[in-house]
PQR file of N, CA, C, O and H, with PARSE charges and radii, in Angstrom:
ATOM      1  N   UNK A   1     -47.451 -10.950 -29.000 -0.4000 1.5000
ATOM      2  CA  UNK A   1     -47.490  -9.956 -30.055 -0.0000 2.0000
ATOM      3  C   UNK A   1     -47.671  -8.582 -29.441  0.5500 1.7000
ATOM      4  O   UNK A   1     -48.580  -8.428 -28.625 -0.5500 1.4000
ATOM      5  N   UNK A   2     -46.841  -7.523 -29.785 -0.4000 1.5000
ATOM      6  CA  UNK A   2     -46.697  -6.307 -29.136 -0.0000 2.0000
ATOM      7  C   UNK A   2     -48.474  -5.346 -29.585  0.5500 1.7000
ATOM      8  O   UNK A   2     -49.051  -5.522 -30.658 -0.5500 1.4000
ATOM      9  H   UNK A   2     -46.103  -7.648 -30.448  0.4000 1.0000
ATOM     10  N   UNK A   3     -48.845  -4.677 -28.789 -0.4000 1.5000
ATOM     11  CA  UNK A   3     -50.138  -4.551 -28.960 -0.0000 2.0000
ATOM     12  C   UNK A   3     -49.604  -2.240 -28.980  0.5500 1.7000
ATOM     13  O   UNK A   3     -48.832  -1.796 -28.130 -0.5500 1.4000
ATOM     14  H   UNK A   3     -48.376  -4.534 -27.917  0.4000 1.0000
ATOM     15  N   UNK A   4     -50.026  -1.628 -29.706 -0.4000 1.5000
ATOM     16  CA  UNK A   4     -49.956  -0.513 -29.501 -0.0000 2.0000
ATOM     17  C   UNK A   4     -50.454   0.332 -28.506  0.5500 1.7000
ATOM     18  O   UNK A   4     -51.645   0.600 -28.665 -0.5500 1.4000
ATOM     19  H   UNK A   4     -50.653  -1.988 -30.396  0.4000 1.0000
ATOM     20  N   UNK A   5     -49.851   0.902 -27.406 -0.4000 1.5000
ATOM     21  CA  UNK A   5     -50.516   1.580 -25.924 -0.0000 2.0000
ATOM     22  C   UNK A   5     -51.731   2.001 -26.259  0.5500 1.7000
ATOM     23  O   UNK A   5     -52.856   1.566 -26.012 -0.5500 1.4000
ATOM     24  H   UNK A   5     -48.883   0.684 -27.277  0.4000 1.0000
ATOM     25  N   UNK A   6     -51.128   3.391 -27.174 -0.4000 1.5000
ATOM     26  CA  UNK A   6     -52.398   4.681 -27.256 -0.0000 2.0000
ATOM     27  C   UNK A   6     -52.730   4.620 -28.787  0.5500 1.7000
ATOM     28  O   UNK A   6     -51.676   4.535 -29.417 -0.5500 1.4000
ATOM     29  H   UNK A   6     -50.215   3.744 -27.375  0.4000 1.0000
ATOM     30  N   UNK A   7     -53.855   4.634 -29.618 -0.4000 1.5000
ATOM     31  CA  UNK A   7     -54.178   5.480 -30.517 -0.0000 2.0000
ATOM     32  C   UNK A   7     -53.468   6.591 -31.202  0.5500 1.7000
ATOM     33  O   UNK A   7     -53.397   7.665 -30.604 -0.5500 1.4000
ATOM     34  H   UNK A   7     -54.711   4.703 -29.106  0.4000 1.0000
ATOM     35  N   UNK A   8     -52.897   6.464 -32.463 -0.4000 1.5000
ATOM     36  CA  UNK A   8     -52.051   7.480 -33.090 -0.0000 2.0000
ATOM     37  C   UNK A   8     -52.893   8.027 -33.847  0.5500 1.7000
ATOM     38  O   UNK A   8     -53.594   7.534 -34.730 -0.5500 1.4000
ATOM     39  H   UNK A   8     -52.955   5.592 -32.949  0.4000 1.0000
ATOM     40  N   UNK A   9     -52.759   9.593 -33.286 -0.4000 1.5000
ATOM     41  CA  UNK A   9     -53.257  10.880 -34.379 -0.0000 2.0000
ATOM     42  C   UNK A   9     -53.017  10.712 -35.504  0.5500 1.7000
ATOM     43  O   UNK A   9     -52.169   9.915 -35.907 -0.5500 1.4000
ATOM     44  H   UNK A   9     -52.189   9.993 -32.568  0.4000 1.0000
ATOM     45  N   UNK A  10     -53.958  11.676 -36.454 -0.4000 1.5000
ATOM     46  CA  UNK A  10     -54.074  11.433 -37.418 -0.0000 2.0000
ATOM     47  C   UNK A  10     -53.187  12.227 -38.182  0.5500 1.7000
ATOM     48  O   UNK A  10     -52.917  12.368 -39.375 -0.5500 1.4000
ATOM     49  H   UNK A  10     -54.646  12.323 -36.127  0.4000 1.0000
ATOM     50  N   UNK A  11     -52.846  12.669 -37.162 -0.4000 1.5000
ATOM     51  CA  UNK A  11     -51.843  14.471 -37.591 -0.0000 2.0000
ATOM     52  C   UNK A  11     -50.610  13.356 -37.504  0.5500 1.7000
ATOM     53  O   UNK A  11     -49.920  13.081 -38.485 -0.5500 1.4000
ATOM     54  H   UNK A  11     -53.066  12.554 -36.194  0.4000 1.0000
ATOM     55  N   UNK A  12     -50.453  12.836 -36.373 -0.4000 1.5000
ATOM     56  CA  UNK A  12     -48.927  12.205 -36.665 -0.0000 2.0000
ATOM     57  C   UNK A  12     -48.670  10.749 -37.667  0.5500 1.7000
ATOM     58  O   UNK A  12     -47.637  10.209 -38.062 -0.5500 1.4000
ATOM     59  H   UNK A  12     -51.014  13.059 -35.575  0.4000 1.0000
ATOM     60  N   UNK A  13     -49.907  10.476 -37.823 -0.4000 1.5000
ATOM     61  CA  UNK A  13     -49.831   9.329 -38.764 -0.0000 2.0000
ATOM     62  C   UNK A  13     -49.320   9.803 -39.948  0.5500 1.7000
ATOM     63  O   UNK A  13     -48.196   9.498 -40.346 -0.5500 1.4000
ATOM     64  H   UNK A  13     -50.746  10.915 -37.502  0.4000 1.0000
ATOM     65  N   UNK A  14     -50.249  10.698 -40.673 -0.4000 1.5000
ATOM     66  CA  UNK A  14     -50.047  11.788 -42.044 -0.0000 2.0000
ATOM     67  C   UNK A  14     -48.464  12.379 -41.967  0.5500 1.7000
ATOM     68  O   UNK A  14     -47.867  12.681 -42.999 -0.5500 1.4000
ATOM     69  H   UNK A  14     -51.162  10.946 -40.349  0.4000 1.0000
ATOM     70  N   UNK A  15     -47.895  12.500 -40.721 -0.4000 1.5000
ATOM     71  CA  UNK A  15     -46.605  13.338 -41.123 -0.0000 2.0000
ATOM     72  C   UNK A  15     -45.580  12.665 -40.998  0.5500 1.7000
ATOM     73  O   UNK A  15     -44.496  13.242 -40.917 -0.5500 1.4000
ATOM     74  H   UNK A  15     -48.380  12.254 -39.882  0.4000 1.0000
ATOM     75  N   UNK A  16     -45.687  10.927 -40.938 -0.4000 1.5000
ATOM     76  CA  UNK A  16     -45.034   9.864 -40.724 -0.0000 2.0000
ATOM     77  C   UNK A  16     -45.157   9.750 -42.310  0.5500 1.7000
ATOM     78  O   UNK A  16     -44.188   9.986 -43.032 -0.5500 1.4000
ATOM     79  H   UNK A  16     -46.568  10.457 -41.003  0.4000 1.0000
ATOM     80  N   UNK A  17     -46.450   9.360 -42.833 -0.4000 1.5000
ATOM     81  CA  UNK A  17     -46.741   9.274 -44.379 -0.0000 2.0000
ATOM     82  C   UNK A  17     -45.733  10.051 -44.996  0.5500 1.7000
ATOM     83  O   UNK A  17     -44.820   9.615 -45.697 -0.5500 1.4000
ATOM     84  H   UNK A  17     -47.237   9.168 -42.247  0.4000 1.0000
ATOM     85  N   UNK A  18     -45.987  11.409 -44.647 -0.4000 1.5000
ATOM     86  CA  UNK A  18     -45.973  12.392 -45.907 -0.0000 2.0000
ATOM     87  C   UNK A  18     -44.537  12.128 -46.490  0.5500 1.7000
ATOM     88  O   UNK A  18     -43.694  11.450 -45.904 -0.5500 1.4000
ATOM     89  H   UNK A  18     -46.729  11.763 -44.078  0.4000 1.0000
ATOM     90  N   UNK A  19     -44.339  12.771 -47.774 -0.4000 1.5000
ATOM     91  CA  UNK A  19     -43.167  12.739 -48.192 -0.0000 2.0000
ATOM     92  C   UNK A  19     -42.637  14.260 -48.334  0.5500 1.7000
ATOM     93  O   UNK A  19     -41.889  14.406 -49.301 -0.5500 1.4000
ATOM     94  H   UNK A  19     -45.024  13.322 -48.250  0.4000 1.0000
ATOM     95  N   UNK A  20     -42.841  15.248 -47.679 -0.4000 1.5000
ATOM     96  CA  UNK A  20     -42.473  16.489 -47.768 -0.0000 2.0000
ATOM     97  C   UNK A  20     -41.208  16.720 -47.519  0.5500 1.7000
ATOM     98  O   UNK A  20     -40.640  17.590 -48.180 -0.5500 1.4000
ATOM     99  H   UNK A  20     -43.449  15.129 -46.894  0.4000 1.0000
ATOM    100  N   UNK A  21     -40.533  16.029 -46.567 -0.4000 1.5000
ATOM    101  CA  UNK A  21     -39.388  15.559 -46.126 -0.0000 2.0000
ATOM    102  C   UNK A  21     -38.439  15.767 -47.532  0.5500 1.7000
ATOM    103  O   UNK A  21     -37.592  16.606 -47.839 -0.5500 1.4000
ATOM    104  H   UNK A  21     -40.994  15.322 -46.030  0.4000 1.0000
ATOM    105  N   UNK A  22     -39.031  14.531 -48.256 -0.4000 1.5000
ATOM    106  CA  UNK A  22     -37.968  13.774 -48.870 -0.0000 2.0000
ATOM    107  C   UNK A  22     -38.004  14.682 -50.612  0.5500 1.7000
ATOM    108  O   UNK A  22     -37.648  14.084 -51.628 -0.5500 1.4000
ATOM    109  H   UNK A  22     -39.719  13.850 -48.007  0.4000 1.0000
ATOM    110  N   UNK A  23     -38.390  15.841 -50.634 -0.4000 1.5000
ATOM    111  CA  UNK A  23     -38.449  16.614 -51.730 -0.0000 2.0000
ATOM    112  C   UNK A  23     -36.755  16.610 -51.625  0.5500 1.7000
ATOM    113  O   UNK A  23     -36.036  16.263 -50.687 -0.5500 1.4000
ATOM    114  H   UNK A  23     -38.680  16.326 -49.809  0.4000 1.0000
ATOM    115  N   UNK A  24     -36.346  17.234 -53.213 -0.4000 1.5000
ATOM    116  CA  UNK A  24     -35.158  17.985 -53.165 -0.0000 2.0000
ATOM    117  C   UNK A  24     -35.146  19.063 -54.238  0.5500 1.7000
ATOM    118  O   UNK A  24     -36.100  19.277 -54.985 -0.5500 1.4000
ATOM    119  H   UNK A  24     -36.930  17.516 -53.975  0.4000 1.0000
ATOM    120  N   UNK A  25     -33.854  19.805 -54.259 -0.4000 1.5000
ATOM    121  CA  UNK A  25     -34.462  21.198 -55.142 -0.0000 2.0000
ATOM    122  C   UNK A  25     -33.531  20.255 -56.283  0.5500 1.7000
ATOM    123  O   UNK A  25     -32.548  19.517 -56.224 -0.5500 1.4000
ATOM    124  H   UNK A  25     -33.079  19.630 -53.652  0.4000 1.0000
ATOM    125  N   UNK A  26     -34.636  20.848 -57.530 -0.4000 1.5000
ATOM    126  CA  UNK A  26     -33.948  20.339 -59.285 -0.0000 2.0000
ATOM    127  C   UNK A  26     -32.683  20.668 -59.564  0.5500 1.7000
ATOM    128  O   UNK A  26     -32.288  21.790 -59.248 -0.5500 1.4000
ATOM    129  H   UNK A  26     -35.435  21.448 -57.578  0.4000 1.0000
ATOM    130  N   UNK A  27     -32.083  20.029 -60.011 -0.4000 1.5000
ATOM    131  CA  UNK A  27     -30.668  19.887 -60.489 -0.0000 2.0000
ATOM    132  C   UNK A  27     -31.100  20.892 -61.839  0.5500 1.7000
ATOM    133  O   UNK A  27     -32.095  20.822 -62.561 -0.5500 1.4000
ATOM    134  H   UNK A  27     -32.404  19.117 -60.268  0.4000 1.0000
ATOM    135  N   UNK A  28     -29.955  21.836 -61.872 -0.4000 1.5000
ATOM    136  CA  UNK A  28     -29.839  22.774 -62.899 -0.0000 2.0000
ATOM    137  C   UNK A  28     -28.148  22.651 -63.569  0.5500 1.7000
ATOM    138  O   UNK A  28     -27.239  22.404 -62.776 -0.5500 1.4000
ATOM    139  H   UNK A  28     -29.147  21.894 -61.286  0.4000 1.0000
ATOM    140  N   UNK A  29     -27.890  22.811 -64.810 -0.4000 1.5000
ATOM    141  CA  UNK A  29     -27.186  23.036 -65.711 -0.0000 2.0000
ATOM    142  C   UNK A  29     -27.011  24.294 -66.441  0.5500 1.7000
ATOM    143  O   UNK A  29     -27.968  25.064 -66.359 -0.5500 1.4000
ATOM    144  H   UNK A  29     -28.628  23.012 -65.454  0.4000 1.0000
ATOM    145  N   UNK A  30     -25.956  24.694 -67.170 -0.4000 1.5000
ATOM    146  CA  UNK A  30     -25.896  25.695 -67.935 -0.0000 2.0000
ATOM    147  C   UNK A  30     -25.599  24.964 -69.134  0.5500 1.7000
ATOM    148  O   UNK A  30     -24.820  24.012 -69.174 -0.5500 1.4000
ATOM    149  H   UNK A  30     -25.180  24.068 -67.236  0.4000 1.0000
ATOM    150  N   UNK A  31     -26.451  25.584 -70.440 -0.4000 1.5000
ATOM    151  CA  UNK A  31     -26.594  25.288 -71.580 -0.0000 2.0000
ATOM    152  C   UNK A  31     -25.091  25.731 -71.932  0.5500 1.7000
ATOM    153  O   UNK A  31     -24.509  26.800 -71.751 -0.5500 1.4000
ATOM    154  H   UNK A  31     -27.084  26.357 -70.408  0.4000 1.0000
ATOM    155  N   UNK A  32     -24.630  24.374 -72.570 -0.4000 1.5000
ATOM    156  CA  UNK A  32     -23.390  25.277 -73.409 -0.0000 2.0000
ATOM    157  C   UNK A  32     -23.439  26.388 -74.543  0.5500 1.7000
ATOM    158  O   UNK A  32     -22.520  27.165 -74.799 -0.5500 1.4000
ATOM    159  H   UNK A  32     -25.103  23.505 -72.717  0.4000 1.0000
ATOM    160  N   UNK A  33     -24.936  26.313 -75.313 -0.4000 1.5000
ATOM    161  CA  UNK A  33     -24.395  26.703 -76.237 -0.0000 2.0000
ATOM    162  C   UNK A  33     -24.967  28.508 -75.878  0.5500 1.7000
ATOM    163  O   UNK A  33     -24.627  29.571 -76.397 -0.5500 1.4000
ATOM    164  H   UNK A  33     -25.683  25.681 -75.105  0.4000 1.0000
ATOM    165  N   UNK A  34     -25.736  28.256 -75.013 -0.4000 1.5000
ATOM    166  CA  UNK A  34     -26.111  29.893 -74.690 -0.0000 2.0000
ATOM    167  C   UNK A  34     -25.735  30.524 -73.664  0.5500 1.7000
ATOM    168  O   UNK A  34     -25.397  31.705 -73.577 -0.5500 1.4000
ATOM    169  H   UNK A  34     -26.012  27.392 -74.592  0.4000 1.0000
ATOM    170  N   UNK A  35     -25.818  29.389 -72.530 -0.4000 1.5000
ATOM    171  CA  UNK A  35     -25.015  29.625 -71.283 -0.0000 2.0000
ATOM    172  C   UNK A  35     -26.810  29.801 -69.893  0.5500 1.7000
ATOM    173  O   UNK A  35     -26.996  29.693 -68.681 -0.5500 1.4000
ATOM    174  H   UNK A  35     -26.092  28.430 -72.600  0.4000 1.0000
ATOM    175  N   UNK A  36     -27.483  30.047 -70.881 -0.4000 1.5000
ATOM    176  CA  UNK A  36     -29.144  29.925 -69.788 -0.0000 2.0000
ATOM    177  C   UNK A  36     -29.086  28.251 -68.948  0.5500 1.7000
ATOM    178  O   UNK A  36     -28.746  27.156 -69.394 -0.5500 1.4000
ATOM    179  H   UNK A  36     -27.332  30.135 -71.866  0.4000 1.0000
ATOM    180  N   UNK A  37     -29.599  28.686 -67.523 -0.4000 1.5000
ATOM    181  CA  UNK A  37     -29.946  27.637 -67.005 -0.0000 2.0000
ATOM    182  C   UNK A  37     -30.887  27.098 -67.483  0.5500 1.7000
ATOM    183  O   UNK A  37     -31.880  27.612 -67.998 -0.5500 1.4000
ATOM    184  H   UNK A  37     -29.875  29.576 -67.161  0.4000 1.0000
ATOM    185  N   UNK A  38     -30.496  25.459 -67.263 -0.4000 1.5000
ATOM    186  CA  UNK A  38     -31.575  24.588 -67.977 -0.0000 2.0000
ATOM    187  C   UNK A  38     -31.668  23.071 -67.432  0.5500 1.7000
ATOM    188  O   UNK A  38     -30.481  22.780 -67.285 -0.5500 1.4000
ATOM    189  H   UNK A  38     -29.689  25.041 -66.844  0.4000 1.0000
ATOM    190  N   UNK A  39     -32.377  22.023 -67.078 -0.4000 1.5000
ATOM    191  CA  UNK A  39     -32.696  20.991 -66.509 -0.0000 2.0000
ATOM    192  C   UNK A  39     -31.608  19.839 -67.523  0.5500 1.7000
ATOM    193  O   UNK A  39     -31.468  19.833 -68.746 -0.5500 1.4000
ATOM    194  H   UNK A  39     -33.341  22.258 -67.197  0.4000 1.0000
ATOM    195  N   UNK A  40     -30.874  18.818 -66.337 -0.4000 1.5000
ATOM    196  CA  UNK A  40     -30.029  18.153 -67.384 -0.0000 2.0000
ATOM    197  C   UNK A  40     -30.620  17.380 -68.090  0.5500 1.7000
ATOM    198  O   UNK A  40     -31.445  16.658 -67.530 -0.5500 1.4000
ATOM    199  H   UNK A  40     -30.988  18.823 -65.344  0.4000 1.0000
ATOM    200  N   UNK A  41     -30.426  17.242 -69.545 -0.4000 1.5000
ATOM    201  CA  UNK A  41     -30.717  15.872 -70.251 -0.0000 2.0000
ATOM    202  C   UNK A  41     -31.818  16.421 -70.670  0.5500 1.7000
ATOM    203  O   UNK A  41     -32.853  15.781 -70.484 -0.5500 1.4000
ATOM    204  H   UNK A  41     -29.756  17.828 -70.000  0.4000 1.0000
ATOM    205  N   UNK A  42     -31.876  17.400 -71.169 -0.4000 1.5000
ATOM    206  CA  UNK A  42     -33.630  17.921 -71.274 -0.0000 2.0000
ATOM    207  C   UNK A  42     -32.765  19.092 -72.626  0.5500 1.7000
ATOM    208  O   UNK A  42     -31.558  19.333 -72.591 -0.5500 1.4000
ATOM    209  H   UNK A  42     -31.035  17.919 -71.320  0.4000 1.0000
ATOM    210  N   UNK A  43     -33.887  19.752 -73.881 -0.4000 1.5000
ATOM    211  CA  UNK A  43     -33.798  20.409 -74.337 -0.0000 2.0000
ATOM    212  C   UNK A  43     -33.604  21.906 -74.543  0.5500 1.7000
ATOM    213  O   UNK A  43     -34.693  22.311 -74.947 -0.5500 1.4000
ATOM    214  H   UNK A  43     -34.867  19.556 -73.909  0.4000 1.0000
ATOM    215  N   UNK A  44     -32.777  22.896 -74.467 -0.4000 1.5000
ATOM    216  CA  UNK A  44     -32.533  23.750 -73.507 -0.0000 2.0000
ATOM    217  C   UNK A  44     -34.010  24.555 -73.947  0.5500 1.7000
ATOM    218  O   UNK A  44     -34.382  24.037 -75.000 -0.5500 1.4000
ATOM    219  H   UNK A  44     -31.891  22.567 -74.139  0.4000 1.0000
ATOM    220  N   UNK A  45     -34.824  25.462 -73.584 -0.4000 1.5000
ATOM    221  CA  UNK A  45     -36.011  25.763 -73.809 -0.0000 2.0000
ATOM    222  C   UNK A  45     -35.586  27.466 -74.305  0.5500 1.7000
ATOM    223  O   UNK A  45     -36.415  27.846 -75.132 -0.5500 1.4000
ATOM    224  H   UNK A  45     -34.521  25.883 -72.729  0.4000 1.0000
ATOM    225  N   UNK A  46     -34.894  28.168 -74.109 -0.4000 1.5000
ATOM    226  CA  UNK A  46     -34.239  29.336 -74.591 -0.0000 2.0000
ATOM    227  C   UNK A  46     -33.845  29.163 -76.215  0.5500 1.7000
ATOM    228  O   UNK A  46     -34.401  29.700 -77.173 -0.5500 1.4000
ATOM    229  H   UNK A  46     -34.220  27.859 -73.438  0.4000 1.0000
ATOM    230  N   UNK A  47     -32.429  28.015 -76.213 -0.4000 1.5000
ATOM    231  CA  UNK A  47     -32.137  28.439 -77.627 -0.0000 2.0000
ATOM    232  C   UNK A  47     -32.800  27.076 -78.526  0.5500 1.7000
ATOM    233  O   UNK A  47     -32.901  27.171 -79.749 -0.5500 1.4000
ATOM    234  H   UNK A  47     -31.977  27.578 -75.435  0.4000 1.0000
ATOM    235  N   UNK A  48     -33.189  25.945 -77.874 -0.4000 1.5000
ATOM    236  CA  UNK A  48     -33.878  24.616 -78.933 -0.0000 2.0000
ATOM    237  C   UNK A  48     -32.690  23.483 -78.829  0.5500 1.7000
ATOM    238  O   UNK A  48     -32.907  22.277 -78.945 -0.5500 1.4000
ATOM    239  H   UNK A  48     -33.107  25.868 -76.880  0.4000 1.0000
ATOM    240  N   UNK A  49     -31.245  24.138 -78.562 -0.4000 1.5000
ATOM    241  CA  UNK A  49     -30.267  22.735 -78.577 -0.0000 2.0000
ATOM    242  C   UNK A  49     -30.131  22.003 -77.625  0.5500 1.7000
ATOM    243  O   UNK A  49     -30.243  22.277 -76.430 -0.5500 1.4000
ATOM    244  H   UNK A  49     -31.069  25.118 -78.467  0.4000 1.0000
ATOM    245  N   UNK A  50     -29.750  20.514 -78.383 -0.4000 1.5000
ATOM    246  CA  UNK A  50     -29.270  19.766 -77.257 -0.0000 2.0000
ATOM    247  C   UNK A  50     -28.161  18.686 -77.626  0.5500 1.7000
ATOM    248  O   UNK A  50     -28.115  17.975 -78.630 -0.5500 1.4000
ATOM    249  H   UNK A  50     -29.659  20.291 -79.354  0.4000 1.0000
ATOM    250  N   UNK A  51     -27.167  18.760 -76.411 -0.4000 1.5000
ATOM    251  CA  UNK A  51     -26.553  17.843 -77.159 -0.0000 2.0000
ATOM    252  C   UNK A  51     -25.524  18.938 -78.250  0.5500 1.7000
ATOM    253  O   UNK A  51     -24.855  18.319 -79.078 -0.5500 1.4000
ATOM    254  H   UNK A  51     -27.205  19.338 -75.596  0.4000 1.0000
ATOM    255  N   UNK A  52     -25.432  20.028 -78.260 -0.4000 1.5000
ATOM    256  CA  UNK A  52     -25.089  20.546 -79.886 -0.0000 2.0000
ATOM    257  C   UNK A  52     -25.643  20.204 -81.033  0.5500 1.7000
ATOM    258  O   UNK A  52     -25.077  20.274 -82.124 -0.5500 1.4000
ATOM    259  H   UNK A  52     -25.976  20.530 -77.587  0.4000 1.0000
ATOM    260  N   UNK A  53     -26.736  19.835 -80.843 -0.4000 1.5000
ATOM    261  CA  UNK A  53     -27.635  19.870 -82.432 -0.0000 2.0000
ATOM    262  C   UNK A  53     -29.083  20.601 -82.249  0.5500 1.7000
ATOM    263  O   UNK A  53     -29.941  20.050 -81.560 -0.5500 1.4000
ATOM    264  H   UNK A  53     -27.196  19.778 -79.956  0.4000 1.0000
ATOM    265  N   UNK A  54     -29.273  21.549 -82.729 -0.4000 1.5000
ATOM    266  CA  UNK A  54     -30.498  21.962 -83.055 -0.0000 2.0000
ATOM    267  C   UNK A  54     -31.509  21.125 -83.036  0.5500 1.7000
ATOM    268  O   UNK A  54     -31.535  20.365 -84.004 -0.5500 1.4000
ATOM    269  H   UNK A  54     -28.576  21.997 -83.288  0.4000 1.0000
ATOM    270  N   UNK A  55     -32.595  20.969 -82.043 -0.4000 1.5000
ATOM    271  CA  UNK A  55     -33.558  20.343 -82.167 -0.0000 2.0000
ATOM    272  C   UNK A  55     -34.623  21.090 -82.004  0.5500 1.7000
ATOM    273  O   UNK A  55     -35.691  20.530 -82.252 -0.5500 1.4000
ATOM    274  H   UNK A  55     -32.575  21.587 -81.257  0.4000 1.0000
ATOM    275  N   UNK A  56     -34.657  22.118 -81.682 -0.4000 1.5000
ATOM    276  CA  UNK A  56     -36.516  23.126 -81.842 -0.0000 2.0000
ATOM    277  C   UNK A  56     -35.719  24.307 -82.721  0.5500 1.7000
ATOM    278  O   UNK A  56     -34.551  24.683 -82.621 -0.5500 1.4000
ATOM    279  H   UNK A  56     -33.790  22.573 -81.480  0.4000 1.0000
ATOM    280  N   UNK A  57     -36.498  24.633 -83.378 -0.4000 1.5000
ATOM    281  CA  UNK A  57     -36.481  25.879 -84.140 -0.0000 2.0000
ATOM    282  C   UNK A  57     -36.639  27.389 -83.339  0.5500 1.7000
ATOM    283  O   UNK A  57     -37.694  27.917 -83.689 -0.5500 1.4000
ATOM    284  H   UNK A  57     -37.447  24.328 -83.459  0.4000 1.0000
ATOM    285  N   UNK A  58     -35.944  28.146 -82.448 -0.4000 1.5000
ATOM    286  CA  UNK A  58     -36.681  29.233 -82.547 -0.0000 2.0000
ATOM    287  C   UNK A  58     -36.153  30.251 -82.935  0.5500 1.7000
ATOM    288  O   UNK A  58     -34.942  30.351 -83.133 -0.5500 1.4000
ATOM    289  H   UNK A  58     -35.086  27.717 -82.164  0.4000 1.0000
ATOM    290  N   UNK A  59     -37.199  31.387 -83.141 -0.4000 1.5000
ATOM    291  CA  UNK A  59     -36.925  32.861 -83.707 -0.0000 2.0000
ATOM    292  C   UNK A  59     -35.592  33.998 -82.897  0.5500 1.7000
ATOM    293  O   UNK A  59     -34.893  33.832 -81.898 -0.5500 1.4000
ATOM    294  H   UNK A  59     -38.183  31.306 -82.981  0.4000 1.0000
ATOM    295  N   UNK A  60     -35.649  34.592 -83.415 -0.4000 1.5000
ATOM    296  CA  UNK A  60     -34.095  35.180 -83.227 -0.0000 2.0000
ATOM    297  C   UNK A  60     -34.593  36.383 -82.409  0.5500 1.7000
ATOM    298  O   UNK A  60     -33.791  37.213 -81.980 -0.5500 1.4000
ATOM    299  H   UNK A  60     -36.218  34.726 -84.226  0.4000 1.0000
TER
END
């Protein structure tokens, strides 16, 4: 059974762990009906639609 030489830091253990790596940047969309960027599959937060149907109410 293979036995490990040296003792691994704790610094390199943690940056073996980490997942900082494996981030990615959010996928963005443009709302059709206003044209504001907005997260897909999500409610546009500017005008309330989604989908083309009004689902939040907001003020003008």
């Amino acid at each position: 059974m293979a036995v490990p030489k040296r003792k691994v830091s704790k610094a390199r253990r943690d940056k073996r762990r980490s997942s900082v790596w494996k981030l990615k940047q959010p996928a963005f969309c443009k709302c059709p009906h206003c044209g504001e960027l907005m997260v897909p599959h999500r409610v546009c937060g500017n005008c309330g639609y989604y989908k083309g149907v009004e689902v939040l109410k907001k003020d003008a």
